[in-house]
Phi, psi and omega in degrees: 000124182272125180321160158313346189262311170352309193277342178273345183277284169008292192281343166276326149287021173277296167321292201332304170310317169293326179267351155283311180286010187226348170285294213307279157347302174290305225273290216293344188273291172318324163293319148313308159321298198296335165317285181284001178251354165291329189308112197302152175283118165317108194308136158353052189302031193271125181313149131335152185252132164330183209170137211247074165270197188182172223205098165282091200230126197213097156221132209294334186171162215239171150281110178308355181278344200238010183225027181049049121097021186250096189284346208026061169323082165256134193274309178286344225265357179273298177289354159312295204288295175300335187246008184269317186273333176303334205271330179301308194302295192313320148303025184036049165248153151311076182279161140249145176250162166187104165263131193359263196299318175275017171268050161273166184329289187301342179291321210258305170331297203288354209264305200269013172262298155014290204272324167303337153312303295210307208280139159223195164318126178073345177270165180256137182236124189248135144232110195241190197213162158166094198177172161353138132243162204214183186225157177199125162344144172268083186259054164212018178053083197221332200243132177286299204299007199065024167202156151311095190279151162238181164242143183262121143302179196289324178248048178127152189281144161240140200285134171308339178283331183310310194282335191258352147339284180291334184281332184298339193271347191275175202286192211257124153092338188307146155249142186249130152223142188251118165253135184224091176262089176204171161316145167070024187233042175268008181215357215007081355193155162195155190122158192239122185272097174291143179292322192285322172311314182309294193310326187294351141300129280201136173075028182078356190284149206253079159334149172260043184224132160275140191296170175304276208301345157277326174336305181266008171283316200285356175277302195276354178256030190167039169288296157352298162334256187334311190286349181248006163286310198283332185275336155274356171262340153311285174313295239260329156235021179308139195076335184237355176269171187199175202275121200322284194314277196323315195300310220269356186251005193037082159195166208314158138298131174263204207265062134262172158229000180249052173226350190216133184293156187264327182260075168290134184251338150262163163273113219262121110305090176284130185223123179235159205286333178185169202294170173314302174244089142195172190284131146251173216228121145324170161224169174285343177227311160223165127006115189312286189286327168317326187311283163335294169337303206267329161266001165280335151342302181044062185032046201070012196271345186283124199252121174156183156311156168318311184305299199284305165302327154306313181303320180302303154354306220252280177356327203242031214232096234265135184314357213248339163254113168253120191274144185249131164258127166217155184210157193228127163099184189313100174209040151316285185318279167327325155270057100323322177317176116306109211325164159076326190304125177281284163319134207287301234269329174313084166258159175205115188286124138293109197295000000 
């Protein structure tokens, strides 16, 4: 039978126990509170909003070591750059200028792989031009005239294979628009600028083309250069590419095969200053067709489709410059758009 002190130790470890389990208890219960009151929100599923950069390129004149001793002296195509990347801001794209002297080669590459990293589904890439357009011997029988059209830069030309090469690289849904105020750019480009036809305009006026005879000095002082451009953009898509001009007008393909990928993958709008074979004309402040552009632009008061902003564009336009529309991969949705619109979903119909 347990004594009285037995029943006091007892009862005291009873107490003792009951106030432990019930201390234990509140701590487990306060740490559940501080649980549920820590507990992180679960983040948004509302997609990211698209996103605009762009690409300026404007020069005024080339390096003569690199042109047979030829500047191609032009006046408007540097403000064609400043006033294309202003028109950009106001669209919440991102701009770069790369104006004559920083408008070289390795500057403009690296500008547009930058930006092909950088880029996903639904964002937008503005890429403009405004300068020379040249020619250079074709060598893999790939043209039917037998030649390569370019845009020249400052320290050397880039080859229509180059350009569509690099724009291929860019991702799945991206949209591209190419504005091209130069010579040679209605397909950038193909057709050929007789030097006589250039001198036979009237009024002093500065075509944007180089002539044939430097074209081909500057081809024979620096063949090697070019034949191996052309020939690393042939490798380099070998097997999968077919021919810009078929691709970029949708209609069968013909026997070329190294200049543009059969899976293209973002959506290029080409809007060029003019047809293959006609000139486009400098100006005293822009470019004929920049000129053009920017007042049918009217600082955004202009309401319609791609489609429908080329035409007015084309509309307002002297008979001798026709701006040429093309476009390569899927890109219905996108011209549906409001020319510049960053947002995928912003359509606006022209009336």
């Amino acid at each position: 039978m347990p004594t009285a002190t037995n029943r006091k130790k007892t009862t005291a470890r009873a107490k003792t126990s009951a106030r432990a389990k019930t201390s234990a208890l509140a701590k487990t219960k306060t740490r559940a509170k501080t649980k549920t009151r820590s507990a992180p929100t679960k983040p948004s599923a509302t997609a990211p909003k698209p996103k605009g950069l762009s690409l300026h390129i404007g020069l005024n004149s080339v390096d003569p070591n690199h042109y047979s001793g030829w500047s191609g002296d032009l006046f408007a195509c540097e403000n064609d750059a400043r006033d294309l990347a202003a028109l950009a801001r106001t669209k919440g794209i991102v701009p770069t200028v790369l104006m004559t002297r920083d408008a070289t080669r390795s500057r403009i590459i690296a500008g547009i792989r930058a930006a092909a990293k950088k880029l996903v589904a639904g964002d937008l890439f503005l890429l403009t031009y405004s300068g020379h357009g040249g020619q250079v011997p074709d060598t893999d029988d790939d043209e039917a005239d037998r030649r390569d059209e370019t845009m020249c830069f400052f320290d050397g030309q880039f080859i229509d294979d180059e350009l569509y090469l690099e724009l291929s690289k860019f991702a799945k849904g991206v949209r591209i628009l190419l504005l091209s105020d130069s010579c040679h750019s209605g397909t950038v480009a193909r057709g050929e600028i007789l030097d006589e036809t250039a001198a036979a305009i009237s009024g002093g006026a500065r075509p944007r083309a180089m002539p044939r005879t430097i074209a081909d000095k500057v081809y024979a002082q620096h063949q090697k250069f070019y034949d191996g451009l052309q020939k690393a953009a042939a490798r380099a898509g070998r097997g999968k590419l077919v021919e810009p001009d078929a691709a970029l007008a949708q209609v069968s393909i013909s026997d070329r095969v190294t200049a543009v990928v059969k899976t293209f993958n973002p959506a290029v709008i080409l809007i060029s200053g003019c047809q293959d074979n006609q000139t486009s004309m400098d100006g005293n402040k822009n470019g004929a067709f920049t000129e053009r552009l920017l007042a049918v632009w009217n600082g955004g008061a202009f309401t319609g489709n791609y489609a429908r902003f080329h035409a007015t564009i084309k509309s307002g336009m002297l008979p001798t410059q026709t701006p040429n529309l093309f476009s390569l991969g899927a890109v219905s949705p996108f011209m549906a758009q409001s020319p510049f619109e960053v947002q995928a979903g912003a359509i606006k119909r022209g009336r």
